[in-house]
Biopython code that builds the backbone (N, CA, C, O; Angstrom):
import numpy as np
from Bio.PDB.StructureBuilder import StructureBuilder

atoms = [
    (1, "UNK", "N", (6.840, 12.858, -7.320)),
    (1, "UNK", "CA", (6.833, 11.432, -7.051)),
    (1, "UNK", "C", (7.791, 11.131, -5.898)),
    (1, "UNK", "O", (8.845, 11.763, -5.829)),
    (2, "UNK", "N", (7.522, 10.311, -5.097)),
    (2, "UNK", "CA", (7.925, 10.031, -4.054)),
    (2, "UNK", "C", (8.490, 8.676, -3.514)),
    (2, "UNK", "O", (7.722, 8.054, -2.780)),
    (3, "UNK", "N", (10.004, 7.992, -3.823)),
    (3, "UNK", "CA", (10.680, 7.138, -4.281)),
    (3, "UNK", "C", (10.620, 6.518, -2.857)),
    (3, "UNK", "O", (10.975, 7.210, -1.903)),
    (4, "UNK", "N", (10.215, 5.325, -2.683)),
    (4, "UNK", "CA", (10.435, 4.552, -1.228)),
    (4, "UNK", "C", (10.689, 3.211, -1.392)),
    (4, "UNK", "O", (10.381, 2.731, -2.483)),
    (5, "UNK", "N", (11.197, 2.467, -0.528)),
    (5, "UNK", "CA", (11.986, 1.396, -0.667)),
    (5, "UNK", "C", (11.752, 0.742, 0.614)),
    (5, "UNK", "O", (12.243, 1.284, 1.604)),
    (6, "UNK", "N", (10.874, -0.672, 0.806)),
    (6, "UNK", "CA", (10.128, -1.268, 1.473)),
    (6, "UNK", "C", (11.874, -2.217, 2.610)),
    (6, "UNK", "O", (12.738, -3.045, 2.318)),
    (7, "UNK", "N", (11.567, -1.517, 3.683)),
    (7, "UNK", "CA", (12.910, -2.410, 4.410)),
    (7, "UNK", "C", (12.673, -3.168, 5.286)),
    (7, "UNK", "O", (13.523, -3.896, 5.799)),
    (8, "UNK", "N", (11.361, -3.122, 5.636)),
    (8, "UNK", "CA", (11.413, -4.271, 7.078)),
    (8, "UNK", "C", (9.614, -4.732, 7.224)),
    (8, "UNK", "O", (8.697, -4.207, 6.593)),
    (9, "UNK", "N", (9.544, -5.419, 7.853)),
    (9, "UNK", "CA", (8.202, -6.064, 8.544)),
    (9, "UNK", "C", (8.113, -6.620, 10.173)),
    (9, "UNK", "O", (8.961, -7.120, 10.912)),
    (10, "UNK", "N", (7.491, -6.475, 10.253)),
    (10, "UNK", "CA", (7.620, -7.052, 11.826)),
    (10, "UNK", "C", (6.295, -7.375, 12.675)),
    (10, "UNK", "O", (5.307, -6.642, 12.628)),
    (11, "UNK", "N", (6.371, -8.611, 13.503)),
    (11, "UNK", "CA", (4.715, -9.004, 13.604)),
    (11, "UNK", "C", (4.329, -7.748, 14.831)),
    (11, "UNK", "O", (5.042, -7.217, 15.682)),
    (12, "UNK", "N", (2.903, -7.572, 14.483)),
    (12, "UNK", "CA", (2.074, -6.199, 15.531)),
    (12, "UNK", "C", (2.586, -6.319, 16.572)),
    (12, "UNK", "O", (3.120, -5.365, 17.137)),
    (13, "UNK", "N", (2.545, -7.475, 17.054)),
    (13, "UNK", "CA", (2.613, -7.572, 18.636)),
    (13, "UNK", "C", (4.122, -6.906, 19.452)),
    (13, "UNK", "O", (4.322, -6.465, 20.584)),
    (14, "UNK", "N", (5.072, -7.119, 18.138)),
    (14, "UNK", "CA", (6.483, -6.705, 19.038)),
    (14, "UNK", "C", (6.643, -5.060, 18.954)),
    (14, "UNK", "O", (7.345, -4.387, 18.200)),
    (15, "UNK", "N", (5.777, -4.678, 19.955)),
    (15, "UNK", "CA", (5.797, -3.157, 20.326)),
    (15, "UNK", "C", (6.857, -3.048, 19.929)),
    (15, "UNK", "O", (6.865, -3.150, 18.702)),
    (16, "UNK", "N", (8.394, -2.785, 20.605)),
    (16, "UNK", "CA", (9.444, -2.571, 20.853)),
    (16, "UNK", "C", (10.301, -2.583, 19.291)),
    (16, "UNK", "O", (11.425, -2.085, 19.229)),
    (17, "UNK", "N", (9.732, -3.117, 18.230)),
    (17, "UNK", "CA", (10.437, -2.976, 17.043)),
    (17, "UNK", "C", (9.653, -2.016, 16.226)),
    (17, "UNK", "O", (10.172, -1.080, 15.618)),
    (18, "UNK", "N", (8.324, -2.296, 16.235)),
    (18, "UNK", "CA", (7.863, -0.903, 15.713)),
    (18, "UNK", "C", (7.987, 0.374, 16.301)),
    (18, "UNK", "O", (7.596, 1.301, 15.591)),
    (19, "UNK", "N", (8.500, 0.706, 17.592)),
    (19, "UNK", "CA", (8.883, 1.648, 18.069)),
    (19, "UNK", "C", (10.372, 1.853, 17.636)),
    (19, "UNK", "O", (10.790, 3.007, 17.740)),
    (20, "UNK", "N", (11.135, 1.009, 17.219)),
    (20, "UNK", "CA", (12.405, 1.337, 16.598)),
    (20, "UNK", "C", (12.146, 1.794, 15.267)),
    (20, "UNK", "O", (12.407, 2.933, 14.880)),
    (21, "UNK", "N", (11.641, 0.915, 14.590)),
    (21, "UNK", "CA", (11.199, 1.552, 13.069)),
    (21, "UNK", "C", (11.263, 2.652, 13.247)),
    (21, "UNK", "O", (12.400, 3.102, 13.115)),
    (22, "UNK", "N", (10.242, 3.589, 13.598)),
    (22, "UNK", "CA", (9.079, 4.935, 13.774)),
    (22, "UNK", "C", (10.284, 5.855, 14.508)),
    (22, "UNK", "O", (10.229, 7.073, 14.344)),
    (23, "UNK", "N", (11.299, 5.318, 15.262)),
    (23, "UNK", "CA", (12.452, 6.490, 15.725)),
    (23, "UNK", "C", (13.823, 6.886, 15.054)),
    (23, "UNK", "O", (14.758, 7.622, 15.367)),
    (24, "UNK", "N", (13.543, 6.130, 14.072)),
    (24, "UNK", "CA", (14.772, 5.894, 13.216)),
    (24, "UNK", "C", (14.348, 6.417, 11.918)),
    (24, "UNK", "O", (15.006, 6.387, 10.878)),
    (25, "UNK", "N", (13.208, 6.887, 12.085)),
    (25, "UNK", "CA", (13.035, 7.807, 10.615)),
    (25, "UNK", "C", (11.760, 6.696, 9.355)),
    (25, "UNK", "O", (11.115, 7.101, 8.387)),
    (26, "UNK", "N", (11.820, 5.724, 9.767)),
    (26, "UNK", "CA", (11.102, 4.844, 8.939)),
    (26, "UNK", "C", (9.936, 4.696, 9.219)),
    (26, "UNK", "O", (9.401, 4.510, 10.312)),
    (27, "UNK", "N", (9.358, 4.811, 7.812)),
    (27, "UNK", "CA", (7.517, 5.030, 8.068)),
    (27, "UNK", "C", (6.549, 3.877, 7.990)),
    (27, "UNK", "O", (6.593, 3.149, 6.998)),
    (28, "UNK", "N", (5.906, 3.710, 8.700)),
    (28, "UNK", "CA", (4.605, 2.835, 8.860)),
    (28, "UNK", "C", (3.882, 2.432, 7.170)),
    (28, "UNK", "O", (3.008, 3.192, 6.752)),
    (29, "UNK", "N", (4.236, 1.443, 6.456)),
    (29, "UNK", "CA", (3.063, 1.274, 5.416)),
    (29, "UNK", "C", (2.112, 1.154, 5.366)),
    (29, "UNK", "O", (1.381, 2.135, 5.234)),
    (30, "UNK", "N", (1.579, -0.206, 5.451)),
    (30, "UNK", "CA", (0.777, -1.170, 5.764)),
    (30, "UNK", "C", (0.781, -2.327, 6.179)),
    (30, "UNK", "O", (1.870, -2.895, 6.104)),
    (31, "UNK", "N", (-0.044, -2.883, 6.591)),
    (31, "UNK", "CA", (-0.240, -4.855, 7.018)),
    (31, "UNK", "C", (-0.813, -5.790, 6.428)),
    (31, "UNK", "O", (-1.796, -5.795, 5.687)),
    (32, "UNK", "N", (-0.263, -6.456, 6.730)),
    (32, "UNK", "CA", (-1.009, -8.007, 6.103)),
    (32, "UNK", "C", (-1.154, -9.185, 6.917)),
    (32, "UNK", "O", (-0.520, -9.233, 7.971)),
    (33, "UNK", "N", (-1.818, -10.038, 6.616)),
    (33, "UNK", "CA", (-1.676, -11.149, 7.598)),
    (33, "UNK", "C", (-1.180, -12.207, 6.696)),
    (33, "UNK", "O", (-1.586, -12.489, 5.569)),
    (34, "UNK", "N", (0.216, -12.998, 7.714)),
    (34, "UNK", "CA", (1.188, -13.576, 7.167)),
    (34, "UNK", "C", (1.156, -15.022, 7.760)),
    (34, "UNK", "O", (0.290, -15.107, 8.630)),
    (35, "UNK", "N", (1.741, -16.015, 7.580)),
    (35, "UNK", "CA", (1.868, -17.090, 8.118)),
    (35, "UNK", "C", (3.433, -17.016, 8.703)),
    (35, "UNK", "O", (4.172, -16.665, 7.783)),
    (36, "UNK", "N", (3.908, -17.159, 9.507)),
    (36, "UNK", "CA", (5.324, -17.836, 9.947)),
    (36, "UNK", "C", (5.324, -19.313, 9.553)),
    (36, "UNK", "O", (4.435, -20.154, 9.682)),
    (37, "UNK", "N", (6.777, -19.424, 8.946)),
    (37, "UNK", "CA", (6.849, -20.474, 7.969)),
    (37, "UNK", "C", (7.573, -22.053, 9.049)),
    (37, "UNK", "O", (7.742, -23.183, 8.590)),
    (38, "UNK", "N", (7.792, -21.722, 10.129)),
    (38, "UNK", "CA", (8.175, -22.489, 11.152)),
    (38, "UNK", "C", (7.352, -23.012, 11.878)),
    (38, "UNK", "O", (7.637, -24.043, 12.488)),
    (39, "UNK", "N", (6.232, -22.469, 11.975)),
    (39, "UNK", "CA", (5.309, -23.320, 12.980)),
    (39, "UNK", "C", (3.781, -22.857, 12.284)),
    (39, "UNK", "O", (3.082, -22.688, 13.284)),
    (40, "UNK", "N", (3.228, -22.673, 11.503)),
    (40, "UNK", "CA", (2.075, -22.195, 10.874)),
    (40, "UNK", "C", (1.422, -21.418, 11.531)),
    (40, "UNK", "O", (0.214, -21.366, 11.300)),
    (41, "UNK", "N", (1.990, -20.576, 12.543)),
    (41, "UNK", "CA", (1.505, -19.152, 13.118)),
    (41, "UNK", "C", (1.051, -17.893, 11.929)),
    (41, "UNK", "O", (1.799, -17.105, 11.351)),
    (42, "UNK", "N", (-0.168, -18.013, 11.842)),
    (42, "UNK", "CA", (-0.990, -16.751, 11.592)),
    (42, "UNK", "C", (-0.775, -15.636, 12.703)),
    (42, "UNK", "O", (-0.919, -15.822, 13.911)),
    (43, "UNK", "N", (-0.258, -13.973, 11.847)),
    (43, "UNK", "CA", (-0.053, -12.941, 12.876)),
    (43, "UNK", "C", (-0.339, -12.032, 11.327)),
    (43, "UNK", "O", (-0.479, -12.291, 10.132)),
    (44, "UNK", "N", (-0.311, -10.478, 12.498)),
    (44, "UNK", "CA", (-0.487, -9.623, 11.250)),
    (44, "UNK", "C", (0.929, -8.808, 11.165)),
    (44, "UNK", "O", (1.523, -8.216, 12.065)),
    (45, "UNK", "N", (1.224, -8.949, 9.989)),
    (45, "UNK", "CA", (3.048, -8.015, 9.717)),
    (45, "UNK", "C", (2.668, -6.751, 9.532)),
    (45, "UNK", "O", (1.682, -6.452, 8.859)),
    (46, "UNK", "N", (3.508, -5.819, 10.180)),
    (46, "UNK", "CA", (3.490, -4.734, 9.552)),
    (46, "UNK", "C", (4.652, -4.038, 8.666)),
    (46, "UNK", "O", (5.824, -4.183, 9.016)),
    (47, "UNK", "N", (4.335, -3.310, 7.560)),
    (47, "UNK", "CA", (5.651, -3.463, 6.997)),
    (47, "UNK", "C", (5.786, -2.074, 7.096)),
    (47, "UNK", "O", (4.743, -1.432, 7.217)),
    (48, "UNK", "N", (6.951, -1.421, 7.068)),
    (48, "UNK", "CA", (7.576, -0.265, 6.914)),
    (48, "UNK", "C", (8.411, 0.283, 5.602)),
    (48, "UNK", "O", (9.141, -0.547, 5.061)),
    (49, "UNK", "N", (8.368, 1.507, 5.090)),
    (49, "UNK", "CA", (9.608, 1.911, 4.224)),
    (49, "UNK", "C", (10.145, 3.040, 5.007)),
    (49, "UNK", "O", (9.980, 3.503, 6.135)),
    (50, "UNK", "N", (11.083, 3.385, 3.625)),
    (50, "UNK", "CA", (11.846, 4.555, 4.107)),
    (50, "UNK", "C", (11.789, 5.070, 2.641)),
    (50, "UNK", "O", (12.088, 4.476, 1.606)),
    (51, "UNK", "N", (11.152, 6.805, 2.897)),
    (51, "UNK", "CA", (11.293, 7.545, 1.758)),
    (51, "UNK", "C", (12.663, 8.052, 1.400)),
    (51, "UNK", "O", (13.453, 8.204, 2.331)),
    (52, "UNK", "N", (13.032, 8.321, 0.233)),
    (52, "UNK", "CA", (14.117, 8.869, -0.406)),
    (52, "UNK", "C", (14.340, 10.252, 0.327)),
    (52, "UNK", "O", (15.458, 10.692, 0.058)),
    (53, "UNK", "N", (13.772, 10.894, 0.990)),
    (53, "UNK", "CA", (13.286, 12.395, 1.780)),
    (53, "UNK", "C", (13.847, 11.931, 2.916)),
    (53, "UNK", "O", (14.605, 12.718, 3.483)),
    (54, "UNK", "N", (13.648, 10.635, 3.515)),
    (54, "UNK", "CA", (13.636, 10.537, 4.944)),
    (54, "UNK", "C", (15.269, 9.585, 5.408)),
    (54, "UNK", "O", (15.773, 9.462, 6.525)),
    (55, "UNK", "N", (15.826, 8.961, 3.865)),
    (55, "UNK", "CA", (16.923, 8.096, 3.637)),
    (55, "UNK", "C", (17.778, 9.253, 3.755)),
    (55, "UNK", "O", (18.355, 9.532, 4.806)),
    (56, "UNK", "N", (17.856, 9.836, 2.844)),
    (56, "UNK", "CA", (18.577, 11.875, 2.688)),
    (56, "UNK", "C", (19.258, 12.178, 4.029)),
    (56, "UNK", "O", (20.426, 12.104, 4.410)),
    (57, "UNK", "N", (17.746, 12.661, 4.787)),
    (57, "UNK", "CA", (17.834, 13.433, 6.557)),
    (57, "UNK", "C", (18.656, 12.051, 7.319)),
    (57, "UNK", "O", (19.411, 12.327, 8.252)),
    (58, "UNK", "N", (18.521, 10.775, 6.968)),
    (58, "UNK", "CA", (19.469, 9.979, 7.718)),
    (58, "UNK", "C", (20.864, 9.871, 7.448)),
    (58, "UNK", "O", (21.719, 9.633, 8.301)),
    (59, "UNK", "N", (21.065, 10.052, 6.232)),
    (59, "UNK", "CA", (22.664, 10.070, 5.578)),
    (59, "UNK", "C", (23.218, 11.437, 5.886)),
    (59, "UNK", "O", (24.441, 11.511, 6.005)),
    (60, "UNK", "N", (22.584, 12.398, 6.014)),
    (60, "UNK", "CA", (23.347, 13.486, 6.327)),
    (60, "UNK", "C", (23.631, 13.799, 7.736)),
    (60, "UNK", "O", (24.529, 14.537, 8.142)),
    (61, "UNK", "N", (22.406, 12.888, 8.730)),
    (61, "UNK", "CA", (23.163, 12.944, 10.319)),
    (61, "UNK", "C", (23.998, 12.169, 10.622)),
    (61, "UNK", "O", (24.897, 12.528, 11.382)),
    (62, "UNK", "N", (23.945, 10.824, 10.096)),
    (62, "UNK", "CA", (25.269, 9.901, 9.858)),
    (62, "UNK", "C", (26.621, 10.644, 9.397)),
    (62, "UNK", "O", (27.499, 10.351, 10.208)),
    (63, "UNK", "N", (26.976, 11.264, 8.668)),
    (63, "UNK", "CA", (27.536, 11.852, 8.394)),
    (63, "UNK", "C", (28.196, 13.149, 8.712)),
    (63, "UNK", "O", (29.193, 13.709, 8.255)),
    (64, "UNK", "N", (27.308, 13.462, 9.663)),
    (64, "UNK", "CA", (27.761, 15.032, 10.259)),
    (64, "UNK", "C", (28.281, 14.281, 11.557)),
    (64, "UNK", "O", (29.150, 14.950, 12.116)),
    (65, "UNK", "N", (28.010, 13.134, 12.169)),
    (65, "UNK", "CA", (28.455, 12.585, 13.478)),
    (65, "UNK", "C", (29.606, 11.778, 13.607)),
    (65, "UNK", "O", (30.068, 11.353, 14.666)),
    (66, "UNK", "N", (30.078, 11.577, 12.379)),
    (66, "UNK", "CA", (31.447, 11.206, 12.176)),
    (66, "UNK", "C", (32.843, 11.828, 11.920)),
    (66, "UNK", "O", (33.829, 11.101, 11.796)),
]
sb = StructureBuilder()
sb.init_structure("model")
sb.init_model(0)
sb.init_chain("A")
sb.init_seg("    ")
for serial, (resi, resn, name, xyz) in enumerate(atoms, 1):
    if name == "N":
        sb.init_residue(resn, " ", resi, " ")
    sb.init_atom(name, np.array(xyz, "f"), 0.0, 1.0, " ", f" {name:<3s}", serial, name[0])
structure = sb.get_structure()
């Protein structure tokens, strides 16, 4: 079993954050289409986790770089 823990979303369009997600070890879930609650903008979110496997390999390079 494979323990993951849902950390972020971010609308499709902002290349530049899903390219942070995806370099930082955090994996692609799935999408949905969301409303923004400020102006009734329909977009599609994508959400990301991070596996317990992939949280691990980040705490231990954090850690070796200090």
């Amino acid at each position: 079993m494979i323990l993951c823990l849902r950390i972020c979303k971010c609308d499709r369009r902002n290349i530049s954050s899903s390219k942070l997600q995806l370099s930082c070890g955090i994996n692609y879930s799935h999408s949905e289409e969301t409303i923004k609650k400020k102006d009734n903008e329909k977009f599609i979110a994508d959400f990301y986790e991070l596996t317990k496997e992939n949280y691990l390999k980040l705490n231990r390079s954090h850690i070796k770089n200090k």
